[in-house]
N, C-alpha and C positions, 0 to 999 in steps of 0.2 A: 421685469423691466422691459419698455419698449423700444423693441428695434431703431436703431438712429437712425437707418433710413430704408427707404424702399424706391426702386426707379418709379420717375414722373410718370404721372396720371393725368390725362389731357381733362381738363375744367369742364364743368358742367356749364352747357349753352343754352339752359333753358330757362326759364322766367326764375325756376326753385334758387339756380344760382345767382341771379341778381337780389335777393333778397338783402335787409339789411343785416346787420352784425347783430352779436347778440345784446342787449340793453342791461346796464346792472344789474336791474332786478333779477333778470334772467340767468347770468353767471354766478354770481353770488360770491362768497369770502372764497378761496382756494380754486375757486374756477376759474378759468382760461375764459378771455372777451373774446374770440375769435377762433380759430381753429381749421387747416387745411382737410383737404382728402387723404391727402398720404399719413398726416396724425391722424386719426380715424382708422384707416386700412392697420397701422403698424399695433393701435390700441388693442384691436382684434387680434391679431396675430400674437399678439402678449396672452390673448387670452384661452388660446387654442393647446392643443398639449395631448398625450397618449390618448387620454381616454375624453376631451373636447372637441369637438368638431366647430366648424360656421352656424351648421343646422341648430348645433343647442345655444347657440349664446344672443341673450336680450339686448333690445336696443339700447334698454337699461345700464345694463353691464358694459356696453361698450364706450357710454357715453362717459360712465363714473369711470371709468379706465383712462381715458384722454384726458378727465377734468373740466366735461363739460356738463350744462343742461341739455336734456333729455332733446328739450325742444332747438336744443342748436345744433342736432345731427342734422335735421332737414335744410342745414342751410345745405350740405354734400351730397346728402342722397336722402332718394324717395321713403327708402324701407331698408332693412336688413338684407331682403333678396337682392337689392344693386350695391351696397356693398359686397357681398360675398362675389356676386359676377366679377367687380371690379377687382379683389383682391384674386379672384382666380387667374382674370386675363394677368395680372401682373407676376404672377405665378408662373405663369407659362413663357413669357416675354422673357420674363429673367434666365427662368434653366433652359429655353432655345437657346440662347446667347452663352450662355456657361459651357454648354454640352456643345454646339457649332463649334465652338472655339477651341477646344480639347481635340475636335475632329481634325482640325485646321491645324493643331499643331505639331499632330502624330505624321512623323517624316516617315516612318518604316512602312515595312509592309499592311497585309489586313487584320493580322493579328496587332500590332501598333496601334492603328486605329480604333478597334474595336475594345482590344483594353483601354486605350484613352479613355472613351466615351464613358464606359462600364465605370472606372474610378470616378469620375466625376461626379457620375449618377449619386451613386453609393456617398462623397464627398457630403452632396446637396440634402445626401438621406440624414447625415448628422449636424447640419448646418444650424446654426444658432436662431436662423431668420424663420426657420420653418417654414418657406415656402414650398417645396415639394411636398411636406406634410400635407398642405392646400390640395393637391390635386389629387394626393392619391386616398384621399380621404372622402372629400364631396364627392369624388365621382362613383361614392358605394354607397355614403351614410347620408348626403344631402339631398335637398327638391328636387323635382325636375328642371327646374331653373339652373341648379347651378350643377346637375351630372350634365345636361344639355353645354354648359360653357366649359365644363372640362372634357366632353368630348369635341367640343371645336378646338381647346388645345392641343386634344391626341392627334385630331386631323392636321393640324400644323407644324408639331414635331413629324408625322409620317410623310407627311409634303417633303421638308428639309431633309431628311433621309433617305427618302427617293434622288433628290438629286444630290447627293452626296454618293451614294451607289452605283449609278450612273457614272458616276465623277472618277470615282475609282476603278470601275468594271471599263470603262475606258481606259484609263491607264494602264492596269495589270493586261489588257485584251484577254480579258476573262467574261463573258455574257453574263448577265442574270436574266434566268426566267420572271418575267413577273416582277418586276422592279417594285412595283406596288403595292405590289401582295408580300413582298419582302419585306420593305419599310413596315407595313401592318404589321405584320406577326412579331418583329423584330421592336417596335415601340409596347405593343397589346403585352409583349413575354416581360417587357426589361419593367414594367409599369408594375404590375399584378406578382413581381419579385417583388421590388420595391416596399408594396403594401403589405408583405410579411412580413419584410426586411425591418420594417417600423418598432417591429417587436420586438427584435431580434439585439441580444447587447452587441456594442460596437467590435467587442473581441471577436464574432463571425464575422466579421465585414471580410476580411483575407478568403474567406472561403466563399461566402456570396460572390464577391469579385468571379473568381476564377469558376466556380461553375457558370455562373453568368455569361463570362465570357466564349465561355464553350459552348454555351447552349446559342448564344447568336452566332457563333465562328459555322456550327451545326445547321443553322440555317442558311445562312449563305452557302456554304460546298454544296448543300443540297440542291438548292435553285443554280448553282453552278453545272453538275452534274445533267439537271434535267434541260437545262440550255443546251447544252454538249451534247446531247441525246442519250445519255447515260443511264436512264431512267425514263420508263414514260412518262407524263404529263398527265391528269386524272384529264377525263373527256366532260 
């Protein structure tokens, strides 16, 4: 079944989107006359799963999924590589927002926050919508197109977590070395869990958590330590 919905997708402004609808002929008995981008992205996503990726699925398939003709995917998009793009940016836009917000609500200390974030992670790892599936998927088994669009998501999760550390390391008046190189290693580790984690049944989740959690708590002391001059700094 497909997801009932997915966040908005700004409209296609090019000639492709002003086309007309699709004509009877076109639709035919059991088919849909018209059809959005978010029906589309969500049809895909119906069709993604353990061992499916974006990489394997025909335009075909995706069109007979929404309950369209073949030919009235192009009213949305060019090919299957700008849906996948699209479905990845909305991938990343959503669990920013999910994961931001869990950061945002953690009132304790940096163990608070950190487990926050970690649960939610892990939350979105079994989430019915399968959009983190999206990301931690294309960015090993898909084009260069679409590991190229899930590395400008890692760069924007690592962005928001730089100041977020920042945010905190102000507060505690605790330094980070490398704020940036924090956030990297700190998205790159929770990510590349994740993509095990896929496999993984939900009964380890209690223990992905808390290693998890440890292993970024381990990063940060670390980069706290070498701020403090604790430790030297590689040259």
């Amino acid at each position: 079944m497909m997801p009932s919905s997915l966040p908005a997708i700004p409209a296609r402004t090019d000639a492709m989107s002003q086309t007309a609808l699709p004509t009877a002929e076109e639709h035919g008995p059991g088919r849909k006359a018209s059809i959005s981008r978010e029906d589309l992205l969500a049809a895909a996503l119906s069709l993604i799963g353990p061992h499916r990726s974006l990489s394997t699925l025909s335009l075909r398939e995706v069109a007979r999924e929404a309950g369209i003709a073949p030919n009235s995917f192009y009213r949305q998009f060019r090919d299957m590589d700008e849906l996948a793009v699209a479905l990845i940016d909305v991938a990343g836009r959503s669990l920013r927002k999910i994961i931001g917000e869990a950061r945002q609500r953690a009132t304790g200390g940096e163990r608070s926050v950190v487990r926050s974030s970690v649960e939610a992670f892990i939350e979105q790892l079994r989430a019915d919508d399968k959009l983190l599936h999206v990301l931690l998927r294309e960015g090993t088994v898909g084009s260069d197109a679409f590991k190229q669009a899930v590395d400008r998501e890692l760069y924007f999760f690592e962005e928001e977590l730089r100041i977020d550390l920042i945010r905190l390391a102000t507060r505690d008046n605790a330094p980070l070395h490398e704020p940036a190189l924090v956030s990297k290693a700190i998205t790159r580790l929770v990510f590349a869990v994740g993509a095990t984690g896929l496999d993984l049944p939900p009964e380890k989740d209690a223990e992905l958590i808390n290693q998890l959690s440890q292993m970024v708590r381990m990063i940060i002391t670390g980069s706290r330590a070498i701020a403090a001059g604790r430790y030297p700094a590689e040259k």
